[in-house]
PADRENLO-451425 format. One line per field, with one value per atom (N, C-alpha, C, O): chain; residue number from 1; x, y, z; atom name; residue in three letters. Coordinates in nm, 4 decimals. Layout:
% residues N
fikol	(A | ...)
lumlum	(NUM | ...)
x	(X | ...)
y	(Y | ...)
z	(Z | ...)
filum	(CA | ...)
nuke	(Ala | ...)
***
This chain:
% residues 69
fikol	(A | A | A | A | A | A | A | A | A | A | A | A | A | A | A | A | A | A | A | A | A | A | A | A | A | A | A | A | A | A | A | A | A | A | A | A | A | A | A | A | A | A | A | A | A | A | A | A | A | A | A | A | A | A | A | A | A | A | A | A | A | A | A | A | A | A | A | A | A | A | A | A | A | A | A | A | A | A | A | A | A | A | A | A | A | A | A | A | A | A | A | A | A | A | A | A | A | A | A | A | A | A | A | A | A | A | A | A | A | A | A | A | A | A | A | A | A | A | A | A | A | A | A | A | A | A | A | A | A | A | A | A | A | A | A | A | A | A | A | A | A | A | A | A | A | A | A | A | A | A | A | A | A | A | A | A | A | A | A | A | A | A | A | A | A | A | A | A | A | A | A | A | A | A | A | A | A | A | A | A | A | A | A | A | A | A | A | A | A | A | A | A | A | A | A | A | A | A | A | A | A | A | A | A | A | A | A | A | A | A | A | A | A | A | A | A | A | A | A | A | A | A | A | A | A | A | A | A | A | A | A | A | A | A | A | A | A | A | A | A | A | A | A | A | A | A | A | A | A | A | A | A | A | A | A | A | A | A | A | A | A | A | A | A | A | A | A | A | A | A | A | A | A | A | A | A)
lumlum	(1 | 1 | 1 | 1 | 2 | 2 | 2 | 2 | 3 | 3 | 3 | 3 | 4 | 4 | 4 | 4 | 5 | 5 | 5 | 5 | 6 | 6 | 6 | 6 | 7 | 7 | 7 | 7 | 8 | 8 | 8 | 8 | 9 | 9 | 9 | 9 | 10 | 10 | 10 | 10 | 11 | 11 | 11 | 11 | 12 | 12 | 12 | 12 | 13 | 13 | 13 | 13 | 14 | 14 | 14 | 14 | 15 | 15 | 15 | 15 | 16 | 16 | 16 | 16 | 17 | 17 | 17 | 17 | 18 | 18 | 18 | 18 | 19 | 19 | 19 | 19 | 20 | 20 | 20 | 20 | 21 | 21 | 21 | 21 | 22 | 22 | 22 | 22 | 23 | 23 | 23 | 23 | 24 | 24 | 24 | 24 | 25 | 25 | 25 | 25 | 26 | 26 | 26 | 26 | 27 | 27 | 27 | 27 | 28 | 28 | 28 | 28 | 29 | 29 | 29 | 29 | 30 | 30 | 30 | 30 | 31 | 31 | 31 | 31 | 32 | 32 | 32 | 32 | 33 | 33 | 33 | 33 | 34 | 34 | 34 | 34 | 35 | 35 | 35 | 35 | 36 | 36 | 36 | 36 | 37 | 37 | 37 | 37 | 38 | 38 | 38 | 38 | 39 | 39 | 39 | 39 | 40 | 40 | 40 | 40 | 41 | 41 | 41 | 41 | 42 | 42 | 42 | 42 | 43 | 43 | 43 | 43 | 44 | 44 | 44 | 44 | 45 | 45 | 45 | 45 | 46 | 46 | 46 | 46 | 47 | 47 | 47 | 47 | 48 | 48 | 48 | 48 | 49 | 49 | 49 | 49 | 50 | 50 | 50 | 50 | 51 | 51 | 51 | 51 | 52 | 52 | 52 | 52 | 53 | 53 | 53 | 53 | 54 | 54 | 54 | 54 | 55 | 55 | 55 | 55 | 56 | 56 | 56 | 56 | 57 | 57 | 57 | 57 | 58 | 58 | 58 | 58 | 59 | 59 | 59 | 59 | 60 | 60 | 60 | 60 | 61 | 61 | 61 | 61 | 62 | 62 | 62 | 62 | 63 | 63 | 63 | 63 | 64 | 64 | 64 | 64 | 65 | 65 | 65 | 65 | 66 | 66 | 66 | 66 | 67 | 67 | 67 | 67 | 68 | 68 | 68 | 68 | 69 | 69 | 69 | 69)
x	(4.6884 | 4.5691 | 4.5030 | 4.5729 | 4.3683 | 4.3154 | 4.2358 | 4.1405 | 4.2515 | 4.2430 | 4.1647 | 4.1940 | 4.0130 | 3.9908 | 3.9755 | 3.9034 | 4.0506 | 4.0984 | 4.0017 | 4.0235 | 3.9041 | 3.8160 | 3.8697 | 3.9162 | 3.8766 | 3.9112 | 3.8080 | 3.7717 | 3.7060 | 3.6055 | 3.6733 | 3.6938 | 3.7047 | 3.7245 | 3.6088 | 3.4995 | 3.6426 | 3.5916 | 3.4205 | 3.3127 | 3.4901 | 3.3941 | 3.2994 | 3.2085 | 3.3279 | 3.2293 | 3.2966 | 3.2603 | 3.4164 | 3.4878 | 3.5156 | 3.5233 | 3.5460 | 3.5605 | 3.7213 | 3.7008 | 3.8038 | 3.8771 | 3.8914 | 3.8919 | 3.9075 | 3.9120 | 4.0873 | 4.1558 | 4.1372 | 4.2695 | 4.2206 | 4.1384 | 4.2783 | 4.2304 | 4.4067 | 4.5061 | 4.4007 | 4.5412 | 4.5308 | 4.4610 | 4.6256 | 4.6137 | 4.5049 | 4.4569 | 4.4737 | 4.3997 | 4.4778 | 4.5136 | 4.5099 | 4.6250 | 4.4924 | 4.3839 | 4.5588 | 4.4777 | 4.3498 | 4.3353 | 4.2782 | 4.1683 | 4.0505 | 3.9771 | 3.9990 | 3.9282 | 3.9137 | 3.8233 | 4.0250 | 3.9955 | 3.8883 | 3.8345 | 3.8613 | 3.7071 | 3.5888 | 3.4741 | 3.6340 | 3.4626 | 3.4684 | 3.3600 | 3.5621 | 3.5573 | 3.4594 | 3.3556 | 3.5275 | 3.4687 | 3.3432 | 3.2532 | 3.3044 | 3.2028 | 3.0374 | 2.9565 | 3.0146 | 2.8839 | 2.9124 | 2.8411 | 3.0166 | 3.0357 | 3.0750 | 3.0844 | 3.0962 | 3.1672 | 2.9943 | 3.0248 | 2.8945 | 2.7804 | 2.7089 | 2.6482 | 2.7396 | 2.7002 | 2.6845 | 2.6002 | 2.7922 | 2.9096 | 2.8497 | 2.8152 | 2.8618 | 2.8168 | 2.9594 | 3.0594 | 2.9063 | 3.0095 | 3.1749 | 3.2419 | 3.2332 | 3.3697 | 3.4371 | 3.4257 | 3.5375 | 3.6089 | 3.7189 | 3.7514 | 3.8109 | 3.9363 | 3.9534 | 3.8996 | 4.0499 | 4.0863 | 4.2343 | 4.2748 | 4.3106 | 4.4585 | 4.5285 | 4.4967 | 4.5844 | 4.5970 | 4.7323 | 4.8399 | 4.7319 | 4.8829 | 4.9443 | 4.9056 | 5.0623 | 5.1020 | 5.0428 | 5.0625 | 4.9686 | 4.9253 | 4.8172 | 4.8016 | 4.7551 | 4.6553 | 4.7173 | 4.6643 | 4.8342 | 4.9397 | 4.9921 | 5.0517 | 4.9611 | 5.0466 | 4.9688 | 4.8466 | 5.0308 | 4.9046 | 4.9365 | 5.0498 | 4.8497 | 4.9184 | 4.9446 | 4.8704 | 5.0778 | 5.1580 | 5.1427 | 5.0533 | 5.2005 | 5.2244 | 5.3481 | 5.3522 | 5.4156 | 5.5071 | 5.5199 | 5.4961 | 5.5682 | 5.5693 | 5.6972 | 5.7208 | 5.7457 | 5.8644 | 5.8657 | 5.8100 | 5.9213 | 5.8598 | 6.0271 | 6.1121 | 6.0244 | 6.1695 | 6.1971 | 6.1633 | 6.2476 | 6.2926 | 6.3753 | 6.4025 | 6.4140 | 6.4924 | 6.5217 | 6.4529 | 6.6495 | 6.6252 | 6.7411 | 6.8384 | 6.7356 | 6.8515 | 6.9092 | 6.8431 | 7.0427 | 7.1437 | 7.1586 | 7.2129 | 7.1414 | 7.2313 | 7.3548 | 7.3528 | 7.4237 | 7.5776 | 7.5633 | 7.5272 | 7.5974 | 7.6846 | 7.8375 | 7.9066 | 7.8387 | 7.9615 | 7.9825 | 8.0912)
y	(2.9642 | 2.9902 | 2.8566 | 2.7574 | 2.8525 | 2.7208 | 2.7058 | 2.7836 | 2.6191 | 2.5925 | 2.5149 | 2.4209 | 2.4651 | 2.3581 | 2.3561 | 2.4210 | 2.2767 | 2.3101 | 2.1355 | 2.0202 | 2.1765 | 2.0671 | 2.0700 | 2.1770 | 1.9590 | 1.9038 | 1.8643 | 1.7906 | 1.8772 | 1.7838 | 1.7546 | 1.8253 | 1.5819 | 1.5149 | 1.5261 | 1.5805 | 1.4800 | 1.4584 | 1.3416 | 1.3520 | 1.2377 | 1.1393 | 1.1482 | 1.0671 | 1.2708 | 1.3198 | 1.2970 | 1.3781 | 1.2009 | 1.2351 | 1.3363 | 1.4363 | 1.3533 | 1.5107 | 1.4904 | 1.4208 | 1.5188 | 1.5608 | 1.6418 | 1.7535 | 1.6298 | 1.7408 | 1.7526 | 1.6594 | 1.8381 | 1.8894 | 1.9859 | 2.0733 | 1.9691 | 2.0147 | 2.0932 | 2.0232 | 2.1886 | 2.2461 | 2.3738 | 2.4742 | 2.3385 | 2.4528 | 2.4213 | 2.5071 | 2.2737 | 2.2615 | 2.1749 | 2.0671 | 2.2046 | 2.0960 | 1.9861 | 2.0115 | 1.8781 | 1.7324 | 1.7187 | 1.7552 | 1.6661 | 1.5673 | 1.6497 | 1.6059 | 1.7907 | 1.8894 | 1.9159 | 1.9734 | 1.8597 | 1.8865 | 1.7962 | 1.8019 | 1.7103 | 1.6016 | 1.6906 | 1.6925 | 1.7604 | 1.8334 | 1.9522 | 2.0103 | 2.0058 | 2.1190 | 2.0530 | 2.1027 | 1.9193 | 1.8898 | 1.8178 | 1.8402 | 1.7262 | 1.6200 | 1.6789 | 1.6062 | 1.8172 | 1.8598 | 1.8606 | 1.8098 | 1.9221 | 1.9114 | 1.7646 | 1.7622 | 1.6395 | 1.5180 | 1.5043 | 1.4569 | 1.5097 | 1.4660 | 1.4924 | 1.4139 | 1.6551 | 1.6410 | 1.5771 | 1.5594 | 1.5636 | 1.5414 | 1.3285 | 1.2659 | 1.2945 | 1.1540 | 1.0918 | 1.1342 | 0.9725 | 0.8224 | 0.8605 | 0.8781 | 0.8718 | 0.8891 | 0.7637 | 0.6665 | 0.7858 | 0.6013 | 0.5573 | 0.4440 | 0.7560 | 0.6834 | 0.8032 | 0.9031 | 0.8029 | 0.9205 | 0.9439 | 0.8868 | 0.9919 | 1.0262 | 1.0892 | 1.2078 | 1.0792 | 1.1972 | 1.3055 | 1.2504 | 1.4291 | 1.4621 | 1.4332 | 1.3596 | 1.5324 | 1.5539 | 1.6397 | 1.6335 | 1.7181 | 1.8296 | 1.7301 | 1.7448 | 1.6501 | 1.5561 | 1.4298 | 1.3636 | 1.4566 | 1.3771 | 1.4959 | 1.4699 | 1.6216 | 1.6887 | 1.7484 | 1.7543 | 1.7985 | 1.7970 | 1.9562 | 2.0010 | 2.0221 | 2.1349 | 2.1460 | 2.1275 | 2.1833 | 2.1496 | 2.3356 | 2.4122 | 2.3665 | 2.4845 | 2.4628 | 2.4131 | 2.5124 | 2.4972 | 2.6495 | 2.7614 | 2.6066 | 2.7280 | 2.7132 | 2.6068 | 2.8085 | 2.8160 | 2.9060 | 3.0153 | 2.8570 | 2.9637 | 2.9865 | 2.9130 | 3.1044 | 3.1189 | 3.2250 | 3.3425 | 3.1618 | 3.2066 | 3.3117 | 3.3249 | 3.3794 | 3.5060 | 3.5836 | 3.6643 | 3.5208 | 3.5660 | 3.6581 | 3.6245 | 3.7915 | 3.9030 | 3.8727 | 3.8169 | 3.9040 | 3.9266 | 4.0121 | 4.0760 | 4.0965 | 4.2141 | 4.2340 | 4.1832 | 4.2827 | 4.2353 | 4.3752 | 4.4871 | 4.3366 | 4.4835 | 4.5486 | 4.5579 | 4.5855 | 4.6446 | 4.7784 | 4.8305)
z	(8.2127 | 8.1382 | 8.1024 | 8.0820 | 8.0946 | 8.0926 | 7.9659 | 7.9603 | 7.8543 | 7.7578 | 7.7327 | 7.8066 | 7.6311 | 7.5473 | 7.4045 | 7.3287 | 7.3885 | 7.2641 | 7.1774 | 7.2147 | 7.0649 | 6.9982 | 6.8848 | 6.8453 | 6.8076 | 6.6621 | 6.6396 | 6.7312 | 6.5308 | 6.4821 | 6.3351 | 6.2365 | 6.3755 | 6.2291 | 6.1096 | 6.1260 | 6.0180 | 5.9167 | 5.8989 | 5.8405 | 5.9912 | 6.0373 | 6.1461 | 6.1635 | 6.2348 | 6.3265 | 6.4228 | 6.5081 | 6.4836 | 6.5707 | 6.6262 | 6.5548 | 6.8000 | 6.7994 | 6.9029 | 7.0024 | 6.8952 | 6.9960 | 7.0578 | 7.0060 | 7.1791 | 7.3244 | 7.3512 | 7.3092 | 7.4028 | 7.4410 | 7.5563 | 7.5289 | 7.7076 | 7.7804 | 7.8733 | 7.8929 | 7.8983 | 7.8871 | 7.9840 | 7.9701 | 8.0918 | 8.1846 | 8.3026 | 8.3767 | 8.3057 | 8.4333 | 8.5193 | 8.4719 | 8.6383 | 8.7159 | 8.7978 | 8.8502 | 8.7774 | 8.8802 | 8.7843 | 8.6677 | 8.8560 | 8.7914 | 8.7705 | 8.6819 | 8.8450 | 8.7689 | 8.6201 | 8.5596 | 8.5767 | 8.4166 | 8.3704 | 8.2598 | 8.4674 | 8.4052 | 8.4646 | 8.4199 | 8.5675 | 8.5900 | 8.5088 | 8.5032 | 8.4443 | 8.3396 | 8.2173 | 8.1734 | 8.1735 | 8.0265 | 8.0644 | 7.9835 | 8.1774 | 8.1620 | 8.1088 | 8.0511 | 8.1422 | 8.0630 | 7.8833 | 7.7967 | 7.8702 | 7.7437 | 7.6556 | 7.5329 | 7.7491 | 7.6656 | 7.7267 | 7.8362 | 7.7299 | 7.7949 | 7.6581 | 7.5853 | 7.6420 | 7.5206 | 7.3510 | 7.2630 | 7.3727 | 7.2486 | 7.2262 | 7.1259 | 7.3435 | 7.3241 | 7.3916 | 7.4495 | 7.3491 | 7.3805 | 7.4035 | 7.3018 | 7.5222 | 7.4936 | 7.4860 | 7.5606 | 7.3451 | 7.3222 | 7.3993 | 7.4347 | 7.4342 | 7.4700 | 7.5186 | 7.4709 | 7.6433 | 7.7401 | 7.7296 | 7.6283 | 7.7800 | 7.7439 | 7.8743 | 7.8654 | 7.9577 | 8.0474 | 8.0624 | 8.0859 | 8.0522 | 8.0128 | 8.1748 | 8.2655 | 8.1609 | 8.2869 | 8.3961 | 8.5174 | 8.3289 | 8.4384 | 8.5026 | 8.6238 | 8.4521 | 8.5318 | 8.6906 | 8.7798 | 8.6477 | 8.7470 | 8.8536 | 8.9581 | 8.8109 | 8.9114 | 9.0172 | 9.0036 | 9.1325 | 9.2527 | 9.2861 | 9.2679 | 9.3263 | 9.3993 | 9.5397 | 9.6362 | 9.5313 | 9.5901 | 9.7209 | 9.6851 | 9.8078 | 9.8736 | 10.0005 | 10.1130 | 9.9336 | 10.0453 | 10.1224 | 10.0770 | 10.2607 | 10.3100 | 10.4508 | 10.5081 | 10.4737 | 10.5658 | 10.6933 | 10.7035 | 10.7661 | 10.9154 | 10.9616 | 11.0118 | 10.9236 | 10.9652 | 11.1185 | 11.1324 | 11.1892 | 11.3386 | 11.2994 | 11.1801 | 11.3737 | 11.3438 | 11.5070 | 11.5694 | 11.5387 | 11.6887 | 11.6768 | 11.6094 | 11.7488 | 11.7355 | 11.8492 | 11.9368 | 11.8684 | 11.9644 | 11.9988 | 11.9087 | 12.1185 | 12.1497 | 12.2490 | 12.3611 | 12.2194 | 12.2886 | 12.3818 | 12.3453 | 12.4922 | 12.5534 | 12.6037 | 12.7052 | 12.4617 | 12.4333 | 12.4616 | 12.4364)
filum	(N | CA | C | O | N | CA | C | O | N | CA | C | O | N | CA | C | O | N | CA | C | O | N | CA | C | O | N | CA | C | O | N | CA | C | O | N | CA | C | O | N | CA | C | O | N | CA | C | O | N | CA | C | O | N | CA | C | O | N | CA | C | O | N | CA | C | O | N | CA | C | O | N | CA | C | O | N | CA | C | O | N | CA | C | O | N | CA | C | O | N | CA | C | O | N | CA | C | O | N | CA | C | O | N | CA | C | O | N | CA | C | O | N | CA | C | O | N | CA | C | O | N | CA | C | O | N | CA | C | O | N | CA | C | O | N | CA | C | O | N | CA | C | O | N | CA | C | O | N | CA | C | O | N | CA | C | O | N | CA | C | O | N | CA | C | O | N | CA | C | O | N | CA | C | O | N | CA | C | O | N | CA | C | O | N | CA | C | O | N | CA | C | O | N | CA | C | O | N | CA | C | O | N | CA | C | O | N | CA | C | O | N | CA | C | O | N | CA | C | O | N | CA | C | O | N | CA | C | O | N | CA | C | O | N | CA | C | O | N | CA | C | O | N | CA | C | O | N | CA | C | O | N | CA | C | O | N | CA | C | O | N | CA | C | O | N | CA | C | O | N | CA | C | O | N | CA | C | O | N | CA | C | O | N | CA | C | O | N | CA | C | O | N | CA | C | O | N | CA | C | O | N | CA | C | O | N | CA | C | O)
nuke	(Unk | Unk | Unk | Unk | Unk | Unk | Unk | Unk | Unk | Unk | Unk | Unk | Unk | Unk | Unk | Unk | Unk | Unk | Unk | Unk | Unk | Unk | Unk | Unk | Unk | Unk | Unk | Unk | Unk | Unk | Unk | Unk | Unk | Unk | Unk | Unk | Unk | Unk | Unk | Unk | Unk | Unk | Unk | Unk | Unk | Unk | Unk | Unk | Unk | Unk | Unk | Unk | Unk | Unk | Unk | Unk | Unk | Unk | Unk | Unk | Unk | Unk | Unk | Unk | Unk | Unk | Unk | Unk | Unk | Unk | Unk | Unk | Unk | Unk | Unk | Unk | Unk | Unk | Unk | Unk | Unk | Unk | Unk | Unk | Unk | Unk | Unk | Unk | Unk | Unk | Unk | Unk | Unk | Unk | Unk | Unk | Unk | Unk | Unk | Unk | Unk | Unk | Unk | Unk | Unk | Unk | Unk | Unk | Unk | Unk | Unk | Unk | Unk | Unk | Unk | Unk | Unk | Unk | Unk | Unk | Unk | Unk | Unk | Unk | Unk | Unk | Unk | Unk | Unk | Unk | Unk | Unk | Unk | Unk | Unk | Unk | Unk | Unk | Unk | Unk | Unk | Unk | Unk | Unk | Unk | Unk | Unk | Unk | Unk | Unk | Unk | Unk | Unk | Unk | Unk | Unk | Unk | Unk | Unk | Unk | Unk | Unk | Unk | Unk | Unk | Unk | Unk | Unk | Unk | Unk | Unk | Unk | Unk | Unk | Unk | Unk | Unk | Unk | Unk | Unk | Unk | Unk | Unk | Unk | Unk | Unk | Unk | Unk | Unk | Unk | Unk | Unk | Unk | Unk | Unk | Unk | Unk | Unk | Unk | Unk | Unk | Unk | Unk | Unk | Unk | Unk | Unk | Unk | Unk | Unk | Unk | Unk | Unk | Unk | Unk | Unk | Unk | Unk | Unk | Unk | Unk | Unk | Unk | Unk | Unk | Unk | Unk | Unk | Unk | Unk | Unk | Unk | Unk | Unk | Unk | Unk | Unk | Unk | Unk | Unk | Unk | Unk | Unk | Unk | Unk | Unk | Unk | Unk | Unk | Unk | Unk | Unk | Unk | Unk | Unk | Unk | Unk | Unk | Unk | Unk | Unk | Unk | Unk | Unk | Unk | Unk | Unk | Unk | Unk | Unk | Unk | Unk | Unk | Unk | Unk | Unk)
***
């Protein structure tokens, strides 16, 4: 599930928490909204921004024998 989660401090600061987006899409999710918002000071990146999607897939042979018995 994909999450943004805002804190607006006291001083007008705002924090962003961005949660449930895998790789670097999570900057084209927020950039209209940090566009809005103004000046960003400092970025953070969790893990899901490091992780790639991945697909693995397996091709499995399957050859029958038939004996004549």
């Amino acid at each position: 599930m994909e999450t943004l989660e805002f804190v607006i401090h006291p001083d007008g600061r705002v924090e962003e928490k961005v949660t449930g987006i895998i790789g670097a899409s999570c900057a084209e999710v927020t950039a209209a909204i940090e566009a809005q918002l103004g000046q960003v000071v400092s970025q953070q990146s969790t893990s899901e921004f490091f992780t790639t999607n991945t697909q693995q897939s397996s091709v499995v042979n399957a050859q029958n024998a038939f004996s004549d018995w």
